[in-house]
DRENDO-1510 file (C-alpha; in Angstrom, 1 decimal, always signed):
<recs>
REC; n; res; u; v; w
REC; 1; UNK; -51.5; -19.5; +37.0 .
REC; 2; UNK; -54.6; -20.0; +35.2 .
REC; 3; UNK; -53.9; -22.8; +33.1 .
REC; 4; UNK; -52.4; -24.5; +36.3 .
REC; 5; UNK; -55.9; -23.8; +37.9 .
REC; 6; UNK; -58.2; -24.5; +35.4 .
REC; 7; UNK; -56.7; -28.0; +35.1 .
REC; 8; UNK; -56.5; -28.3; +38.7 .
REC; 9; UNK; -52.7; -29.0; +38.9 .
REC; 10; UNK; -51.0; -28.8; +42.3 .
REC; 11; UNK; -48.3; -26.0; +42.2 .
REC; 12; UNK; -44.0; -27.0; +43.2 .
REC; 13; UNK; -42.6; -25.7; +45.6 .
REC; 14; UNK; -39.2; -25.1; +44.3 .
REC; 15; UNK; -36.8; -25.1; +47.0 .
REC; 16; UNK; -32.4; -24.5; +47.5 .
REC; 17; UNK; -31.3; -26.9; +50.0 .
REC; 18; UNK; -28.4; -28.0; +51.1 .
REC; 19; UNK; -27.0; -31.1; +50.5 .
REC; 20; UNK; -25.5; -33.0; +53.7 .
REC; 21; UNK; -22.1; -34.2; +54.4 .
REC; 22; UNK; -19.3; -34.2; +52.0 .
REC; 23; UNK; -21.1; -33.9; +48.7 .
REC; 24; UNK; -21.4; -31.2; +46.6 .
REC; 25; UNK; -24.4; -29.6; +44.6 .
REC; 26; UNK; -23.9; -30.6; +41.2 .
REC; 27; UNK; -25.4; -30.3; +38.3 .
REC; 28; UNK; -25.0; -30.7; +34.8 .
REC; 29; UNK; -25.2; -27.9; +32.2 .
REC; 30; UNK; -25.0; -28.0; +28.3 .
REC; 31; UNK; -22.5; -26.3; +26.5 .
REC; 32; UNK; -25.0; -25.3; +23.7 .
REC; 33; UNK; -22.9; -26.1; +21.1 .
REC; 34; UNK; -24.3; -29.6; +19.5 .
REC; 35; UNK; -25.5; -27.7; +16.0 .
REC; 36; UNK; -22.0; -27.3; +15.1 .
REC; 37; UNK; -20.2; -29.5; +15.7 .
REC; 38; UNK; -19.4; -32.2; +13.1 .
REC; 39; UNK; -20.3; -35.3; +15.4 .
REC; 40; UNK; -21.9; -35.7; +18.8 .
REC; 41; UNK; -19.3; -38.1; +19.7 .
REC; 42; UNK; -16.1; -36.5; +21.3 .
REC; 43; UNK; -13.2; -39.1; +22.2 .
REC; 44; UNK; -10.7; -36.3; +24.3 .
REC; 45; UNK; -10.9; -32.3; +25.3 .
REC; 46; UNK; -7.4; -30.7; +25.2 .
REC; 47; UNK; -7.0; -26.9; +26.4 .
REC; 48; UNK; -4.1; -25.1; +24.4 .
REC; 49; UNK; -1.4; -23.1; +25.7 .
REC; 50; UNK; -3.9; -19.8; +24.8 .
REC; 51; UNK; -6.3; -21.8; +25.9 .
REC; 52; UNK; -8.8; -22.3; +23.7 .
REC; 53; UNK; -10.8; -25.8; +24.3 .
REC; 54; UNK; -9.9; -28.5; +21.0 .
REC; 55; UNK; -12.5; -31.8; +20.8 .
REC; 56; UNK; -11.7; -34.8; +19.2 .
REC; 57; UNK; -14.5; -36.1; +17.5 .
REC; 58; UNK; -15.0; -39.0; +15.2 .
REC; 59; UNK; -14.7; -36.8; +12.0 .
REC; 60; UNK; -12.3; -34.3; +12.6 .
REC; 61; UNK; -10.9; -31.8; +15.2 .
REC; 62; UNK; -12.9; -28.6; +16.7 .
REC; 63; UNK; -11.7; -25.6; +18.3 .
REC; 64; UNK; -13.9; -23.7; +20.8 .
REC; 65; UNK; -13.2; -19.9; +21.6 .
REC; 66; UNK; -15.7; -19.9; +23.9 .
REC; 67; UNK; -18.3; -18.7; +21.2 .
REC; 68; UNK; -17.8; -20.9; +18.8 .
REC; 69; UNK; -16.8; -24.1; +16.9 .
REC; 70; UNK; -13.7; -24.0; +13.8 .
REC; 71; UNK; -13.7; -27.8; +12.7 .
REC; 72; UNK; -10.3; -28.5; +10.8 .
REC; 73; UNK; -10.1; -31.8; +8.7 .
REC; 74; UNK; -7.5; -34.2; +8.5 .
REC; 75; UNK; -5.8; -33.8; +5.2 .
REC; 76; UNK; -3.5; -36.4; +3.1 .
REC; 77; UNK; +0.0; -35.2; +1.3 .
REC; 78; UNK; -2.3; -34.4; -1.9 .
REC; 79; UNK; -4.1; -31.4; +0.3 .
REC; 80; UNK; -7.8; -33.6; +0.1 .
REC; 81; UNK; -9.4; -34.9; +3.3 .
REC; 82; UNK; -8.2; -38.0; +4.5 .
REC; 83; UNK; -11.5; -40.7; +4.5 .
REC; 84; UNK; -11.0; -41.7; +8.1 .
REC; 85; UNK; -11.5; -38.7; +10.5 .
REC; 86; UNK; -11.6; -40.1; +13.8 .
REC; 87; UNK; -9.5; -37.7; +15.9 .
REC; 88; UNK; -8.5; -40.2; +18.8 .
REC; 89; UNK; -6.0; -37.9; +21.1 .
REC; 90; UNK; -4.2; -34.4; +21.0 .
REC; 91; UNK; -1.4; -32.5; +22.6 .
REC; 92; UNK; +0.8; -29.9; +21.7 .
REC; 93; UNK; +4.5; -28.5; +21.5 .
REC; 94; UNK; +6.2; -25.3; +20.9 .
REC; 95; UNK; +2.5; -24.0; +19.5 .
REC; 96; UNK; +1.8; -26.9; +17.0 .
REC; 97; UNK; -1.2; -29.0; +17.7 .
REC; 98; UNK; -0.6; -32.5; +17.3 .
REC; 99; UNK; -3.9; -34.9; +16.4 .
REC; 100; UNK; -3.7; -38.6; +16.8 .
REC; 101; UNK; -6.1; -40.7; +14.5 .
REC; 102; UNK; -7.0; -44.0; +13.5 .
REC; 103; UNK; -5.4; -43.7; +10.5 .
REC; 104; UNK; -2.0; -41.6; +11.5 .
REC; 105; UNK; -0.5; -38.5; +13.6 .
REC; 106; UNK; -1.3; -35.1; +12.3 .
REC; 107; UNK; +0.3; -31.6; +12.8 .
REC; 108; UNK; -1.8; -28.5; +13.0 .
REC; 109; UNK; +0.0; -25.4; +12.7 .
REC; 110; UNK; -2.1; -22.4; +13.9 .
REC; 111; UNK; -1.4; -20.1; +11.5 .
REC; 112; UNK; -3.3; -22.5; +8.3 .
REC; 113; UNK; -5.2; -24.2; +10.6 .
REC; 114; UNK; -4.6; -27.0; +8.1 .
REC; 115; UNK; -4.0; -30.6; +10.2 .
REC; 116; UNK; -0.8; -32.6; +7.5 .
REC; 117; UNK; +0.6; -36.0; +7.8 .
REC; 118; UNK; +3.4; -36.1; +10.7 .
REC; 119; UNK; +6.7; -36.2; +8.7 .
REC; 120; UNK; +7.4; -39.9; +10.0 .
REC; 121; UNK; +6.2; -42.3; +7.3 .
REC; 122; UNK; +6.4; -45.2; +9.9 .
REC; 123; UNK; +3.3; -43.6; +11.7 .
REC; 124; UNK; +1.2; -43.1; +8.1 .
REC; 125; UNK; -1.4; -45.7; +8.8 .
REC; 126; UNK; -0.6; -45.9; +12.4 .
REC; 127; UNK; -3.7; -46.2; +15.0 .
REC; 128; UNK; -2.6; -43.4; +17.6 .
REC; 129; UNK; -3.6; -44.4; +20.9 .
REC; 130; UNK; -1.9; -41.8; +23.1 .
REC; 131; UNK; +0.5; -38.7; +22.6 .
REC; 132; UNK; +2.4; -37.3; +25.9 .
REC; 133; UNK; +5.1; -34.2; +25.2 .
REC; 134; UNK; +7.6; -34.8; +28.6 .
REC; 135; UNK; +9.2; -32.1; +30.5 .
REC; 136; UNK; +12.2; -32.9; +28.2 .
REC; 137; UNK; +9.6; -31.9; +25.0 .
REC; 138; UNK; +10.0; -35.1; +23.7 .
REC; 139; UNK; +7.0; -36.6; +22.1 .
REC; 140; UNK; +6.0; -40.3; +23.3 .
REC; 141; UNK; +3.7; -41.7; +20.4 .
REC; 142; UNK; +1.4; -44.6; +21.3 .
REC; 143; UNK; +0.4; -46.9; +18.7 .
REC; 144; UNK; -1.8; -50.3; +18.4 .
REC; 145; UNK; +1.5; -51.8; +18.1 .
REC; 146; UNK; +3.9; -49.9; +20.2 .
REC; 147; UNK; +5.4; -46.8; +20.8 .
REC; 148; UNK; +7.6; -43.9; +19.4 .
REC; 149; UNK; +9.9; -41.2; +20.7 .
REC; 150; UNK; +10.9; -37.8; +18.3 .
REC; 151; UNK; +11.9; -34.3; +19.1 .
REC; 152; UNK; +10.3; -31.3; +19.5 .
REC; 153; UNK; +11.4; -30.3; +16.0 .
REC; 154; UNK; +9.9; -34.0; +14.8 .
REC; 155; UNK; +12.8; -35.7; +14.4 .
REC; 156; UNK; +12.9; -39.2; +14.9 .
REC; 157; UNK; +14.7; -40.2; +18.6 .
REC; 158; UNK; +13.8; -44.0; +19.1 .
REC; 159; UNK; +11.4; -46.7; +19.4 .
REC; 160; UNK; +10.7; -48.9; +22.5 .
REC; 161; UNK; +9.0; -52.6; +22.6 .
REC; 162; UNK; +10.0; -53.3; +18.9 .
REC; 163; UNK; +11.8; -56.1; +17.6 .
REC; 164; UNK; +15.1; -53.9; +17.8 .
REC; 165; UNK; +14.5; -52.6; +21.3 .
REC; 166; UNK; +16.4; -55.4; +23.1 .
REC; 167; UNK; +17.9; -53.0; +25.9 .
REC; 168; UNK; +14.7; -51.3; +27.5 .
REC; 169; UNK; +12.9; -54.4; +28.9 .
REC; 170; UNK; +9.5; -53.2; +27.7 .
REC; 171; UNK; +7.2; -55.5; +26.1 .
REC; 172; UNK; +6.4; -55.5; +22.2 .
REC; 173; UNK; +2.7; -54.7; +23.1 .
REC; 174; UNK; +0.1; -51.9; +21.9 .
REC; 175; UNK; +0.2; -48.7; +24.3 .
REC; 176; UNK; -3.1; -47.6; +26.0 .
REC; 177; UNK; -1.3; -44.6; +27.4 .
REC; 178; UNK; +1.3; -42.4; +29.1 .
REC; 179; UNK; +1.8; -40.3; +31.8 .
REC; 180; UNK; +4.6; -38.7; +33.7 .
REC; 181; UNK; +5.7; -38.5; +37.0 .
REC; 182; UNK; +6.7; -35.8; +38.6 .
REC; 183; UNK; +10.8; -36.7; +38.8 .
REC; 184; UNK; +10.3; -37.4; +34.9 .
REC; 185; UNK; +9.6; -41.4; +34.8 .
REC; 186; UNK; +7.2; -42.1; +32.1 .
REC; 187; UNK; +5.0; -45.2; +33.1 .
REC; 188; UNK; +3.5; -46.7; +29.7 .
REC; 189; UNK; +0.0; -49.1; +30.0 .
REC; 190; UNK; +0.5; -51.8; +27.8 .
REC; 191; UNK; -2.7; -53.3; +26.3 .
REC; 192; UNK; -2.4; -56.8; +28.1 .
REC; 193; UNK; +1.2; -56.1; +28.7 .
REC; 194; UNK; +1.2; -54.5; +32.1 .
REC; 195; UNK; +2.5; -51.6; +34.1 .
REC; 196; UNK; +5.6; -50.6; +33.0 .
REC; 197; UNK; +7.9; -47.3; +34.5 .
REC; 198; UNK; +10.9; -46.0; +32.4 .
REC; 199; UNK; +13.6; -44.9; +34.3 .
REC; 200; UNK; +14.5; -41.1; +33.3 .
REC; 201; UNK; +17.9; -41.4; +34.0 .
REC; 202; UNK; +19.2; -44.8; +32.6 .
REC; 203; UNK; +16.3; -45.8; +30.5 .
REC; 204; UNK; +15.8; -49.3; +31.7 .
REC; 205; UNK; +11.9; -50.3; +32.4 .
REC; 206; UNK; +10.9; -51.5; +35.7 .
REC; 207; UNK; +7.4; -54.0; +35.2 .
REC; 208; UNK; +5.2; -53.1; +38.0 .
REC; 209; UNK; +3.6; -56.8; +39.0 .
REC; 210; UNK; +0.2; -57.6; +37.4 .
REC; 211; UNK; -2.9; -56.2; +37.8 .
REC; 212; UNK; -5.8; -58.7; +38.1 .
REC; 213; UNK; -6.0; -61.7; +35.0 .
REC; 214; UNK; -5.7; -59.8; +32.1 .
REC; 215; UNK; -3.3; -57.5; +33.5 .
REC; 216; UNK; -4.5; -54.8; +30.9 .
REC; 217; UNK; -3.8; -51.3; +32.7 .
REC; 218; UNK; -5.5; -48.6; +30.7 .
REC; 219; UNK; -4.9; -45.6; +32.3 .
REC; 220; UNK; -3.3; -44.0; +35.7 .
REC; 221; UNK; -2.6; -40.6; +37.2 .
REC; 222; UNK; -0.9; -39.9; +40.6 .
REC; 223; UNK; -3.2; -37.8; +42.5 .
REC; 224; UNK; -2.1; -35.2; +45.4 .
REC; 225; UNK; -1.6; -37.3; +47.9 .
REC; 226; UNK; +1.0; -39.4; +46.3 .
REC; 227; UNK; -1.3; -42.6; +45.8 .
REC; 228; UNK; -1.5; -43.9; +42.3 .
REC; 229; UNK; -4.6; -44.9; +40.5 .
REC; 230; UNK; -4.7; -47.3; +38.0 .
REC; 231; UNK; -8.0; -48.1; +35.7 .
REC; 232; UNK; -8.0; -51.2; +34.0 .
REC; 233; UNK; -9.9; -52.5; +30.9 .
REC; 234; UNK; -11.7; -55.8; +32.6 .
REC; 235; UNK; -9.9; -56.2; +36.1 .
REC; 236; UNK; -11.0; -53.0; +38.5 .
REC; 237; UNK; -9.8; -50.1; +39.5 .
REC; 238; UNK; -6.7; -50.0; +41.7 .
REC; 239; UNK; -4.6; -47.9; +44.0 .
REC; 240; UNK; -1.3; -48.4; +45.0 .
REC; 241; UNK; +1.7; -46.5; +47.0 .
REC; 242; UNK; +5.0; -46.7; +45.1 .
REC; 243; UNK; +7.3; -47.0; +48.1 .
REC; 244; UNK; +4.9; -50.9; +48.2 .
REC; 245; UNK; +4.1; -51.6; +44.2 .
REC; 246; UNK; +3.3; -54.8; +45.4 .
REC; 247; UNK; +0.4; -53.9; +47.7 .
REC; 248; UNK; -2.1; -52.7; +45.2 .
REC; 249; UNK; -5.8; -51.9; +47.0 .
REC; 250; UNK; -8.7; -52.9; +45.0 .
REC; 251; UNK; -11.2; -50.0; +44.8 .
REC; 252; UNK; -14.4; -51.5; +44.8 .
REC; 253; UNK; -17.3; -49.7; +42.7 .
REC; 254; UNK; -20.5; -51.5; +41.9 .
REC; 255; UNK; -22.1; -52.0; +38.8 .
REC; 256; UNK; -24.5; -49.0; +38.0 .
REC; 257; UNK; -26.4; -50.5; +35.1 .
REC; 258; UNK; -27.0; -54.6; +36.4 .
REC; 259; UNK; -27.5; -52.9; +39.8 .
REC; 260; UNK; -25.4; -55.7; +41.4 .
REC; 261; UNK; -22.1; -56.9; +41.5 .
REC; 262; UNK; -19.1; -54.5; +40.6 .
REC; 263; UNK; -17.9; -52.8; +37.8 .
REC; 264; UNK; -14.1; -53.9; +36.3 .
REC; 265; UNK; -14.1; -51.7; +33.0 .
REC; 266; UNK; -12.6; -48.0; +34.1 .
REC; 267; UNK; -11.3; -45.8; +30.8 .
REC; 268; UNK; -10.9; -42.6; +32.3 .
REC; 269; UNK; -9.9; -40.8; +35.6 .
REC; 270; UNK; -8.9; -37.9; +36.9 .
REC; 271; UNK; -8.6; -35.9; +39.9 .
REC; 272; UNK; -10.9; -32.3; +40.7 .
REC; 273; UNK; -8.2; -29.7; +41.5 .
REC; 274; UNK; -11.5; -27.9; +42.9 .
REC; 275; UNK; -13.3; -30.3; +45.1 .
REC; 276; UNK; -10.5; -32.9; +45.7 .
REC; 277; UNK; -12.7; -35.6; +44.1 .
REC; 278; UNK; -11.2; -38.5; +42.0 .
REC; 279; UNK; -13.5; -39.0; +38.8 .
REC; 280; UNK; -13.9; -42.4; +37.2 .
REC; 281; UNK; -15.3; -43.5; +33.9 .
REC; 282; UNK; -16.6; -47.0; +33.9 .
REC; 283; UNK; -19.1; -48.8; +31.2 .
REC; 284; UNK; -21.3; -48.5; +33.4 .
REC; 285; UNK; -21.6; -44.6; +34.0 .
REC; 286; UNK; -19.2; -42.0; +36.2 .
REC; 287; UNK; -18.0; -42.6; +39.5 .
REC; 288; UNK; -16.7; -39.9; +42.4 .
REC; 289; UNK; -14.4; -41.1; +45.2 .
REC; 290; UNK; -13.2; -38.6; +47.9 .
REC; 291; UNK; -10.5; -39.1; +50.7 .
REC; 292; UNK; -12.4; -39.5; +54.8 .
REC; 293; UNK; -10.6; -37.4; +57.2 .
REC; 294; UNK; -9.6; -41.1; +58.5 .
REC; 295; UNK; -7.5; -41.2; +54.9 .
REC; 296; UNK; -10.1; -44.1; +54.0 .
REC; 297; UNK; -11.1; -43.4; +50.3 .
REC; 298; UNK; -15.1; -43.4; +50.2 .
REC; 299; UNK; -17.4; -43.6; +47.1 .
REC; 300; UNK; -19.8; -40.2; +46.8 .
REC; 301; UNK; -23.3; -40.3; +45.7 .
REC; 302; UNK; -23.3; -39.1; +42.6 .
REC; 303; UNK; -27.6; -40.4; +42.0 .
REC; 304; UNK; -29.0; -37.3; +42.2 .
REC; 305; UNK; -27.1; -35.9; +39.8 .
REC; 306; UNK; -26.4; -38.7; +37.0 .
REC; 307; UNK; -29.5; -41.0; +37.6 .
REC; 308; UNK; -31.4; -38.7; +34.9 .
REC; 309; UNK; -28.6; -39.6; +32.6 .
REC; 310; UNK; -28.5; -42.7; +29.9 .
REC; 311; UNK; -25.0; -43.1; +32.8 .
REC; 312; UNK; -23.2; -43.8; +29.4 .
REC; 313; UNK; -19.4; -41.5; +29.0 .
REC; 314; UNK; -16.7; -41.6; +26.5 .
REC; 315; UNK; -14.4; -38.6; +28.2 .
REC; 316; UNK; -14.0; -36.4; +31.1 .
REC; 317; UNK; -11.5; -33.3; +31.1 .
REC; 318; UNK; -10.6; -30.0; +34.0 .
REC; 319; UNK; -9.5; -27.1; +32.3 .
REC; 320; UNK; -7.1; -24.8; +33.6 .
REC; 321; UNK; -10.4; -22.4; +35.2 .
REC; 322; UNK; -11.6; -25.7; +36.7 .
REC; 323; UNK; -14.6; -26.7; +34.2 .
REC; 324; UNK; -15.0; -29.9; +33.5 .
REC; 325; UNK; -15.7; -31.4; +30.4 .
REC; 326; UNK; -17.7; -34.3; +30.4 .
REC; 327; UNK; -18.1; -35.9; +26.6 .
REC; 328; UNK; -21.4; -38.1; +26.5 .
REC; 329; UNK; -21.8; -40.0; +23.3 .
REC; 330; UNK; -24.4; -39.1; +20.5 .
REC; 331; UNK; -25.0; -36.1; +22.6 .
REC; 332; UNK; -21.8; -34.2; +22.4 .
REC; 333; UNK; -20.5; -32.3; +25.5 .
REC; 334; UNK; -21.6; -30.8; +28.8 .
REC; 335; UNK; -20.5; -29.5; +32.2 .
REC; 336; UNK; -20.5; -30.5; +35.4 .
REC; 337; UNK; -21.0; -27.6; +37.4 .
REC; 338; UNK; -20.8; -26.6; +41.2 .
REC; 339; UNK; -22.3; -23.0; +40.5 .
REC; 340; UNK; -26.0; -24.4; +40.4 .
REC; 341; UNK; -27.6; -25.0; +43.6 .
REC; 342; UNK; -29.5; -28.0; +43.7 .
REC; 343; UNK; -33.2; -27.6; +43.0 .
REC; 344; UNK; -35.5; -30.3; +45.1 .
REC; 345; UNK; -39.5; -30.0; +44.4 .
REC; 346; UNK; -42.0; -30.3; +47.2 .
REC; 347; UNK; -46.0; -30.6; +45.7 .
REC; 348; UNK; -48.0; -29.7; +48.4 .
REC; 349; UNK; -51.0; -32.3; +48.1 .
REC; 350; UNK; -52.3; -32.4; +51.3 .
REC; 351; UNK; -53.5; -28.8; +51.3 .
REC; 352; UNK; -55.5; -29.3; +48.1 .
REC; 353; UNK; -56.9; -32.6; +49.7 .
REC; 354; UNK; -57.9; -30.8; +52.8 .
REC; 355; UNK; -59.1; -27.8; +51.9 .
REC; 356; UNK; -60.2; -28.4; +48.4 .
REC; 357; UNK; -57.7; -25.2; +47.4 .
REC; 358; UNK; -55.4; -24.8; +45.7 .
REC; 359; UNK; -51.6; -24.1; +47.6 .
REC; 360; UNK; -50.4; -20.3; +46.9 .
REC; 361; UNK; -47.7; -19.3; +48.8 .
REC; 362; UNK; -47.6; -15.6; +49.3 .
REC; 363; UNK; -44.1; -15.8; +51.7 .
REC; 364; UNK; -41.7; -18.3; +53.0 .
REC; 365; UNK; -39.2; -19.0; +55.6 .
REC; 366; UNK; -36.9; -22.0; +56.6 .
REC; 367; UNK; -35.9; -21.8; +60.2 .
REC; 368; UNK; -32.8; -23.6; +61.8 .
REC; 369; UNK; -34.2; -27.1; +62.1 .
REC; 370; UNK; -35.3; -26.9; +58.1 .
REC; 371; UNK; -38.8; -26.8; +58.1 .
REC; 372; UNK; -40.3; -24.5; +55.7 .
REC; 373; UNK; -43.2; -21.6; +57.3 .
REC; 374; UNK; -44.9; -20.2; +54.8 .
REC; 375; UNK; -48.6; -18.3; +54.7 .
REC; 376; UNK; -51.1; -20.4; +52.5 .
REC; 377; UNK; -53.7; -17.4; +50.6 .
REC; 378; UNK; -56.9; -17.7; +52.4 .
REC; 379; UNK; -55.9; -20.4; +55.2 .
REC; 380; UNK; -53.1; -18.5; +57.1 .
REC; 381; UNK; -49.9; -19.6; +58.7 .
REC; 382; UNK; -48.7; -23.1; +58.1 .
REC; 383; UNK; -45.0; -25.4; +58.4 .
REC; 384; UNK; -43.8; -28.0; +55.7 .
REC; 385; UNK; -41.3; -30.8; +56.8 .
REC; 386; UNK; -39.7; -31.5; +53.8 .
REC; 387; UNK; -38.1; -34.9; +55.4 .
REC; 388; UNK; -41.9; -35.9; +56.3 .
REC; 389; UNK; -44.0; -34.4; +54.1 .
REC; 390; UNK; -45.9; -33.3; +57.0 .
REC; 391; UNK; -47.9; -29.6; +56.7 .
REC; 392; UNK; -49.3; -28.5; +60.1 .
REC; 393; UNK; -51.6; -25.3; +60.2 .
REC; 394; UNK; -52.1; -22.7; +62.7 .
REC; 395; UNK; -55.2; -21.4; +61.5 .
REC; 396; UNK; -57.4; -22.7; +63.8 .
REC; 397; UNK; -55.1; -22.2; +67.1 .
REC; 398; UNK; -53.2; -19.2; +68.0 .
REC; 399; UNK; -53.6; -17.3; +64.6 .
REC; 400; UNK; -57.0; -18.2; +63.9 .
REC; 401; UNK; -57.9; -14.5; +63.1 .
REC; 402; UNK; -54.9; -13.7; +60.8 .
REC; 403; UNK; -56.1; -14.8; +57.4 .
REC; 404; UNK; -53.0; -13.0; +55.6 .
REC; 405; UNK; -49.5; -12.8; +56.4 .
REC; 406; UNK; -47.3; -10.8; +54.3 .
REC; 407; UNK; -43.6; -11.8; +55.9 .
REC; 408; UNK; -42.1; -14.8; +58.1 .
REC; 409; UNK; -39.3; -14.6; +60.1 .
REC; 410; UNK; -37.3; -16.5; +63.0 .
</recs>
C-alpha cells in the first residue's frame, strides 16, 4: 500500500462477475510442467487405461502421473535411440502403448518402459498419421500412403487402398484419420481423397460426396446429438446428418488472425462432455460452438478468454475427469478450466480526480441490479456501475455525517 501510494497509483478493484447468457467462465491454467519436458511442442494427449496422461512431443513420448514427467525414447532393433523422435499419435491395447512416428510405429510395454520397432517391417520408415484400436481390438494404422489392419496380438490382418486392395473401393490415398461409429463403421479421411465409411459387416466402402475443392477431410467426430462434424484442411468446417450425407451445412467461423473473412483450415475437434461445447482448432486460433434451444448451432465468445493468447494450437484433449488439454506450441501444455471465476478490474479514477485521494475500500456490496456500494475511507458511502463507469456519492445528501461505514447490505 505504500509503494502504490507513494507513486500515486490508482488501486483495482478486483471483482467475480458473472458472465451473461450461455457462456462459461473460463480460464486458462498452466500445468507447471514445461522444465521437464523434452520439447514445448506436444502433437496429441492420450489418457491410459490407469490413466495416467502420455504427450507426444516432437522428441519422444512423456508420461504424467500427475506429479511428474517419465520421457521414454524411441529405440531402433540395436537398443540406441532412433534420430527422428517426433511422436505423432498414440493409443493403446490389452496394456501396451502404441506410438506412432515420423519414422515408424512403436510398442511400449509398461513393464521396461522401453518404446521397440512394431514387429511389421512394412511400417519401419512409415510416417504414422493416425492409430484407432476398434471395438473388435483391431488396430487401424494410418500412414502417408495408406493404411493397415493387425491384431491385438500384432499380427498382420490386411491392407486397404493399396495396389492389391481391389475389393474395398477405397482410394490409394494417405490417411489423415479414423474414427468409429457407434454400430462399428470405421470412416477413414483421406488426404485429398475424401470421406470414406467401411461397412462393419461386409467390408465394402461407401465415399461420402466431396467436401468443398480439395475435398481433403481431416478429421470428424459424431457428437451427442447424432450430427457429424467434419474439419477439413483448406475447405471449412462442416456438419452433416447421415440419414442426408448429401446435405452437408457449412459452419461458418471467421478468420481470428486477418480479422475478416472466414477461416477454412480446422485440425482438431472435439466435443465437452461437461459443457456440451464443440471445440475447434483452426490456424487461426480455437473456436467454441454450442447448440440454441432452437437446435441452431451458435459460435461462443471465446475473446475474453483467448485474446491474451498468441490464438496459435497444435492439440486439444478431455480426459476421462473432464480436463482439458490444450497443447500450444513452443509453450507446452495448459488447461482450460471452468473452476476459476472470471476476474474483471475496475480502476476507480474518478475518485482520485475528484477528491485528490486515493480510493480504499474498507466494505463492499453488489445489490440485484449489479452495482457495486462500497464505503470510500474518509468520503463515506458511494455506488459503482461497472457497465458505466459511473460512481455516485452520498456523502453530501442523506449520509453526510457518516464518514465510516464498516458493513453494506441490501
Amino acid at each position: 500500500m505504500k509503494d502504490v501510494l507513494a507513486n500515486n497509483l490508482i488501486l483495482f478493484l478486483l471483482l467475480l462477475c458473472s458472465v451473461p447468457g450461455n457462456a462459461q467462465r473460463l480460464s486458462l491454467s498452466s500445468v507447471g510442467i514445461e522444465q521437464e519436458l523434452p520439447s514445448l511442442t506436444i502433437n496429441k494427449t492420450y489418457q491410459d487405461q490407469e490413466g495416467y496422461i502420455w504427450l507426444a512431443t516432437t522428441e519422444g513420448i512423456c508420461r504424467y502421473d500427475g506429479y511428474g514427467i517419465r520421457t521414454i525414447r524411441l529405440t531402433a532393433p540395436s537398443g540406441d535411440a532412433t534420430l527422428v523422435q517426433n511422436i505423432t499419435t498414440i493409443s493403446e491395447v490389452n496394456g501396451h502403448l502404441l506410438v506412432g512416428a515420423d519414422a515408424g510405429l512403436y510398442i511400449i510395454f509398461k513393464d521396461t518402459y522401453k518404446a521397440i520397432p512394431f514387429p511389421d517391417q512394412r511400417l519401419a520408415h512409415e510416417k504414422i498419421t493416425d492409430i484407432l484400436v476398434d471395438k473388435r481390438r483391431r488396430i487401424w494404422v494410418g500412414t502417408a500412403q495408406g493404411m493397415h489392419v493387425y491384431g491385438s496380438d500384432f499380427r498382420y490382418l490386411t491392407s486397404y487402398g493399396s495396389e492389391t486392395d481391389r475389393n474395398s473401393g477405397l482410394p490409394h490415398a494417405g490417411v489423415n484419420s479414423f474414427f468409429e461409429d457407434l454400430d462399428g463403421s470405421i470412416w477413414i479421411c483421406f488426404w485429398e481423397a475424401g470421406l470414406y465409411k467401411l461397412n462393419p459387416t461386409n467390408e465394402r466402402a461407401v465415399a461420402y460426396p466431396p467436401l468443398g475443392n480439395r475435398n481433403n477431410p481431416y478429421r470428424m467426430m459424431r457428437d451427442r446429438r447424432g450430427h457429424y462434424w467434419v474439419c477439413t484442411w483448406g475447405d471449412g468446417l462442416f456438419m452433416f446428418d447421415d440419414h442426408r450425407p448429401s446435405a452437408y451445412t457449412t459452419i461458418s467461423v471467421k478468420n481470428k488472425r486477418r480479422k475478416t473473412g472466414d477461416e477454412y483450415l480446422f485440425y482438431d475437434i472435439i466435443e465437452d462432455a461437461q459443457l456440451g461445447y464443440i471445440w475447434v482448432l483452426s490456424f487461426s486460433g480455437i473456436s467454441a460452438f454450442h447448440y440454441s434451444d432452437a437446435h441452431t448451432v451458435n459460435e461462443i465468445d471465446l475473446s475474453p478468454t483467448f485474446d491474451r493468447t498468441a490464438n496459435i494450437f497444435a492439440h486439444l484433449f478431455q480426459g476421462r475427469d473432464g480436463t482439458r488439454w490444450l497443447s500450444i506450441p513452443g509453450e507446452g501444455i495448459t488447461h482450460i478450466r471452468t473452476d476459476r471465476p472470471e476476474t474483471h478490474q475496475y480502476t476507480l479514477h474518478s475518485i482520485k480526480e475528484d477528491y485528490s485521494i486515493t480510493p480504499n475500500l474498507t466494505t463492499l456490496f453488489r445489490d440485484s441490479d449489479g452495482e457495486f456500494w462500497f464505503n470510500q475511507e474518509r468520503i463515506g458511502l458511494m455506488a459503482f456501475n461497472p457497465v458505466s463507469g459511473d460512481i455516485r456519492s452520498f456523502s453530501n445528501t442523506d449520509f453526510k455525517d457518516v464518514l465510516s461505514l464498516r458493513a453494506v447490505n441490501g
